[in-house]
N, C-alpha and C positions, 0 to 999 in steps of 0.2 A: 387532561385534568391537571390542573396546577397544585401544586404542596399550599398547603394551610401553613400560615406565618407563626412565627416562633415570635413571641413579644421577648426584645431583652433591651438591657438598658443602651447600648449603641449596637446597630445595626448596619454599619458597616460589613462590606462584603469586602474583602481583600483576595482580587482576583488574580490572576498567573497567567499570562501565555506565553508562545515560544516564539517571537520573532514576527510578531505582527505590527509594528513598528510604522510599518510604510505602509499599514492601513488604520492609522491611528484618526483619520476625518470619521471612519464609519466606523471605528469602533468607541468614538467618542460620542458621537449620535446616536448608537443603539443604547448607551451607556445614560445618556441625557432622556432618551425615552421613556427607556426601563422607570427612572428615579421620579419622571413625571408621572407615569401610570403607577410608582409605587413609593408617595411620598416619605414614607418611615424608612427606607431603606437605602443607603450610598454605598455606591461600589466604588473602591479604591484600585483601578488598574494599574499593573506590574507588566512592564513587556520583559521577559528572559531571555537572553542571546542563546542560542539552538544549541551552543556549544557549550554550556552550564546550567541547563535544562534537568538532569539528571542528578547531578550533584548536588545542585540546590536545592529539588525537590525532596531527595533522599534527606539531607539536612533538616529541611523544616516538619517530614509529618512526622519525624523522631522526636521533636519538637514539642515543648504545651502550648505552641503560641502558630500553629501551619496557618498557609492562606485556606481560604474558606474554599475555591475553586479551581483547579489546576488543569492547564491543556498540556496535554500528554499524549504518548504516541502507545499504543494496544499493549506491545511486550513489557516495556517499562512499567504500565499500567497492572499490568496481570503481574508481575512481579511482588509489588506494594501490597497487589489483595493478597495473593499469598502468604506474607507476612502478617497480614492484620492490620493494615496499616492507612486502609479504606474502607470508607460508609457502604455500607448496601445498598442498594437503588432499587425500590418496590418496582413490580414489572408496570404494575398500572400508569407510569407514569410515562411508557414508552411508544404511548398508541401513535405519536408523530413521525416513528421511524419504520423505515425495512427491517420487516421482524429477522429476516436471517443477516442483518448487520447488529443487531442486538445480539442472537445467537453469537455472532462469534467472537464479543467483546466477553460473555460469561466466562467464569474461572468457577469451576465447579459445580456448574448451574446455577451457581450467583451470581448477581449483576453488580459493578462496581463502576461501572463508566458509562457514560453517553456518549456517543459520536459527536463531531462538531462538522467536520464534511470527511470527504475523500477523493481518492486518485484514482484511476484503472488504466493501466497501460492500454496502450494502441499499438497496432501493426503501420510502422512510417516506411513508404517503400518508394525505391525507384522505377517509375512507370516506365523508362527508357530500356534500363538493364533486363526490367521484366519483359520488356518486346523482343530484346535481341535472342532473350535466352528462350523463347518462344513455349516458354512453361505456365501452368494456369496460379493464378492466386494460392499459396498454401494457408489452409487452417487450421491443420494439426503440424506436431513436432515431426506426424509419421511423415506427412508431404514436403515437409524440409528438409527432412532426408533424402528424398527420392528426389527434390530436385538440388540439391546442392551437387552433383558431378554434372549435370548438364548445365546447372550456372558455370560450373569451371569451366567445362569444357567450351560453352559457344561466348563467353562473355572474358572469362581468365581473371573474374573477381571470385570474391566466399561470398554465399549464401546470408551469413551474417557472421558476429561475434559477441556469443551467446551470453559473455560475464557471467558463466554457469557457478562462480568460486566466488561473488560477491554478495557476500551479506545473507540473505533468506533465498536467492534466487532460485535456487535448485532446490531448496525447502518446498519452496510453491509451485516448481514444475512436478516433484514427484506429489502432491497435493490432486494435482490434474487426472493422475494417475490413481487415486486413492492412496497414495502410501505416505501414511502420516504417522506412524506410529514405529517402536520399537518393534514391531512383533513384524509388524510387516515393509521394513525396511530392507528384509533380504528375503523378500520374494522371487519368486520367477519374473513378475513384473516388472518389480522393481529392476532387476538384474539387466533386463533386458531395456529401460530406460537408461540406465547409466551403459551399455553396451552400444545404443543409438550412437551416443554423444561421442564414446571412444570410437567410433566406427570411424566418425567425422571428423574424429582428430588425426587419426591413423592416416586416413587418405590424404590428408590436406588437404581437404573441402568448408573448417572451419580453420582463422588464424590460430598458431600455437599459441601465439598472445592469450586465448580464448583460458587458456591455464588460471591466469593472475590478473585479468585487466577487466577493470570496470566499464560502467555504462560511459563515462567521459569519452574513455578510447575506442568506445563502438559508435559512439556519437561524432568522434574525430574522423573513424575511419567510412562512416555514412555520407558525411558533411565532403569525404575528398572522392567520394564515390567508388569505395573498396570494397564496400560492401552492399548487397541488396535490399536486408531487411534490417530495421532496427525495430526494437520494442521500448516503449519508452511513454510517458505522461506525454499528452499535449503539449504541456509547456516545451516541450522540446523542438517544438515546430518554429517559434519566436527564432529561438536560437541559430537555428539551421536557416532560416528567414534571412537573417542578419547577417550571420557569418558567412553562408555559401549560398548565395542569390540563385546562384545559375543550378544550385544541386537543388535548389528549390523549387526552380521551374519544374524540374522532373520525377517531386514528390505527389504521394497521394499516400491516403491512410486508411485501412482499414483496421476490423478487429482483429482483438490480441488471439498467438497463438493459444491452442485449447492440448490438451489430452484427451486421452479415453474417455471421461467424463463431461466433454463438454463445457464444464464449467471455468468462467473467470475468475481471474484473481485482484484485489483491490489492495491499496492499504488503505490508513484511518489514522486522522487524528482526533485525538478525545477529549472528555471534562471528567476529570474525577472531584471527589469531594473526599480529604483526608478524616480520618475516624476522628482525629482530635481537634477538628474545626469548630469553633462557636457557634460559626451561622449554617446549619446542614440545611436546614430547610430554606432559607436566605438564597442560595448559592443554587439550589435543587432548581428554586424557580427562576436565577439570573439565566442559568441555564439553559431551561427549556425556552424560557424567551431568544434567546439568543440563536437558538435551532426553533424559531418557529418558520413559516411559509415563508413572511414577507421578508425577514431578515437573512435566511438561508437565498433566497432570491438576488435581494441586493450583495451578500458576498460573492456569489457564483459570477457576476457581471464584475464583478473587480477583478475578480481570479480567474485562474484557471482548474480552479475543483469543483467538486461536483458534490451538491448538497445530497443533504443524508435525510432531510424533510419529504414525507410520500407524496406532499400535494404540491412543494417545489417541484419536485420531477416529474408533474406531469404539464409543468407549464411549455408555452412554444417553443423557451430559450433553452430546451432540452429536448423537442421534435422536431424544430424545422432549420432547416441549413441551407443552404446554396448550393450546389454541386461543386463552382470553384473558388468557394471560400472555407479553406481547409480548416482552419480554428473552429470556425464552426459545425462543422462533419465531424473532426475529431470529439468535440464536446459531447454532440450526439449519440456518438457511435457509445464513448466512455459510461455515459448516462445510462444506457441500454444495457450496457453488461452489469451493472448492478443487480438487475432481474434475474440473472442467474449465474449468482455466484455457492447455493450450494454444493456441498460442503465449504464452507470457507474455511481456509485454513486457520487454527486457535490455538493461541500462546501458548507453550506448555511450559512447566518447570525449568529453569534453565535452556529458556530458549537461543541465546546466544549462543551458549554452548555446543546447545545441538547444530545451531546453522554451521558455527566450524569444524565441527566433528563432521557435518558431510560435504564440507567443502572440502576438507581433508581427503575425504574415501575420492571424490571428483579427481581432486589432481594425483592421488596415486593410482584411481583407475584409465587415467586416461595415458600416465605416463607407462603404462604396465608394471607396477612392483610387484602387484602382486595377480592372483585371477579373483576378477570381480565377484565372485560368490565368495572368497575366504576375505576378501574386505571389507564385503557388507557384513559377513557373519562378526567381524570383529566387530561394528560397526551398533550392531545389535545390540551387544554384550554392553559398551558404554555407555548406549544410549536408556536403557535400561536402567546402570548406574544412576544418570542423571536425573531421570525422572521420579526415583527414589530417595534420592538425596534431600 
């Protein structure tokens, strides 16, 4: 169902993205479409460099004058509603997407954003190292454990390097786990997920690197073949393509590690629509055209994400693949996990905050300052703070 048009005297749509630049042919085409199917109405495109995304965006819906439509990434998003500082988006408007991708953009059980596509990591592995070390496929964190001393042992690489201390990452692994909240941050559960990790750091079965080093240096150290498993977006395949030909040969990809729960984890980039925009209904419907089937289609085929339209992903370019043409397996596999990604993990208050608060408890549990039960308990206590604040 498309929004009913708002008559004003110019109907300009003054739109925002983040760095779509070098897909300025198709976004110029859906742009020339949109205007032809909707004479009264010009969208003025803005691309934003990724790295003044936030600033800028903050600036303008403080603003009496914000752009009409803004792509923006979930936390920064749920941030804004927070404040008040975004449109509401009736649910009726969302029958195009995965209801539990909708679900986990809500801030309150309101809606304030749409999806525009997304990512889901993949399991990128070395098929050779996994021979030598004569251990089966792992799909949970549990079997990464159990086999990372027999990777050492028969092979004298790690298992991988986790980047457990970068950005959300450990957010989303204890997610897996169910532990998303202050309350149950210092479970038994939990304890004994952040106890896996130290286990593996203790033995030297994961690099100490595994402390402070992002996905680049897990990527660096996959690419020189020092490690077995990387978790990572598709597009990381290109790369590893490029850069290490020969560590290429002896990749394959399967699905992303799971927890207790089975379920995957994605991120999302989105369209909000600021409260103090002129054209709300204007931007509502650039929108939904812009996540319709055909258009959600045509991006997926330039990129490497993965639309967020239900009847995109049921087309072929998201079931069928070649056994050794890996982009395309990976796409697949990525497309799939979308199906079952509840619980998804949702913005909370001070999300950032909370991701370094347990990035924190990570490198002081793995360095031992302290015993993992009195760092989560600490751990609880701020996080609480925050979610109050």
């Amino acid at each position: 169902m498309a929004p009913t048009r708002q008559k004003t005297d110019d109907n300009e749509v003054v739109f925002w993205t983040l760095q779509m630049s070098d897909f300025s042919d198709y976004m110029n085409k859906v742009i020339t479409n949109f205007e032809k199917e909707n004479p009264d109405i010009k969208i003025k495109w803005i691309d934003v460099p990724f790295s003044e995304g936030e600033k800028r965006t903050l600036a303008s819906v403080l603003s009496n004058n914000p752009p009409d439509l803004i792509n923006l990434n979930p936390d920064f998003a749920a941030l804004l509603a927070q404040r008040g500082a975004l449109f509401e988006i009736e649910e009726k408007y969302t029958s195009q997407f995965n209801k539990s991708i909708i679900n986990s953009l809500k801030t309150d059980g309101k809606l304030y954003s749409l999806p525009w596509y997304a990512t889901s990591a993949i399991t990128i592995y070395n098929k050779d190292l996994l021979k030598k070390a004569n251990v089966n496929l792992p799909t949970t964190y549990e079997d990464i454990s159990k086999i990372a001393p027999i990777i050492k042992d028969k092979t004298n690489k790690y298992v991988m390097l986790p980047n457990i201390t970068e950005n959300d990452t450990m957010v989303k692994i204890l997610n897996k786990y169910g532990i998303n909240s202050a309350e149950n941050i210092n479970s038994e559960k939990s304890q004994e997920v952040f106890n896996m990790f130290k286990n593996l750091y203790e033995k030297d079965l994961i690099p100490k690197e595994s402390i402070t080093q992002t996905h680049r240096e897990a990527l660096e150290k996959y690419m020189a073949e020092n490690i077995v498993f990387f978790q990572a977006g598709a597009n990381f395949l290109t790369m590893i393509k490029e850069n290490a030909p020969s560590t290429y040969q002896n990749t394959d990809v399967a699905p992303q590690i799971t927890g207790d729960l089975g379920q995957n984890d994605f991120s999302l980039m989105n369209f909000v629509i600021p409260s103090r925009a002129k054209h709300k209904q204007e931007a509502l419907k650039f929108a939904l055209y812009l996540t319709n089937k055909e258009n959600q289609l045509e991006l997926a085929k330039l990129t490497n994400v993965i639309a967020v339209n239900k009847e995109t992903l049921k087309d072929n370019f998201y079931k069928e693949y070649e056994e050794n043409d890996l982009m395309s397996k990976a796409r697949v596999i990525s497309a799939n996990q979308l199906y079952n990604i509840d619980p998804p993990m949702k913005p909370q208050r001070n999300q950032k905050e909370i991701n370094t608060l347990i990035n924190t408890a990570v490198q002081e549990i793995l360095i031992n300052k302290n015993t993992t039960k009195n760092i989560l308990d600490d751990v609880s206590i701020k996080y609480k703070k925050l979610i109050a604040d």
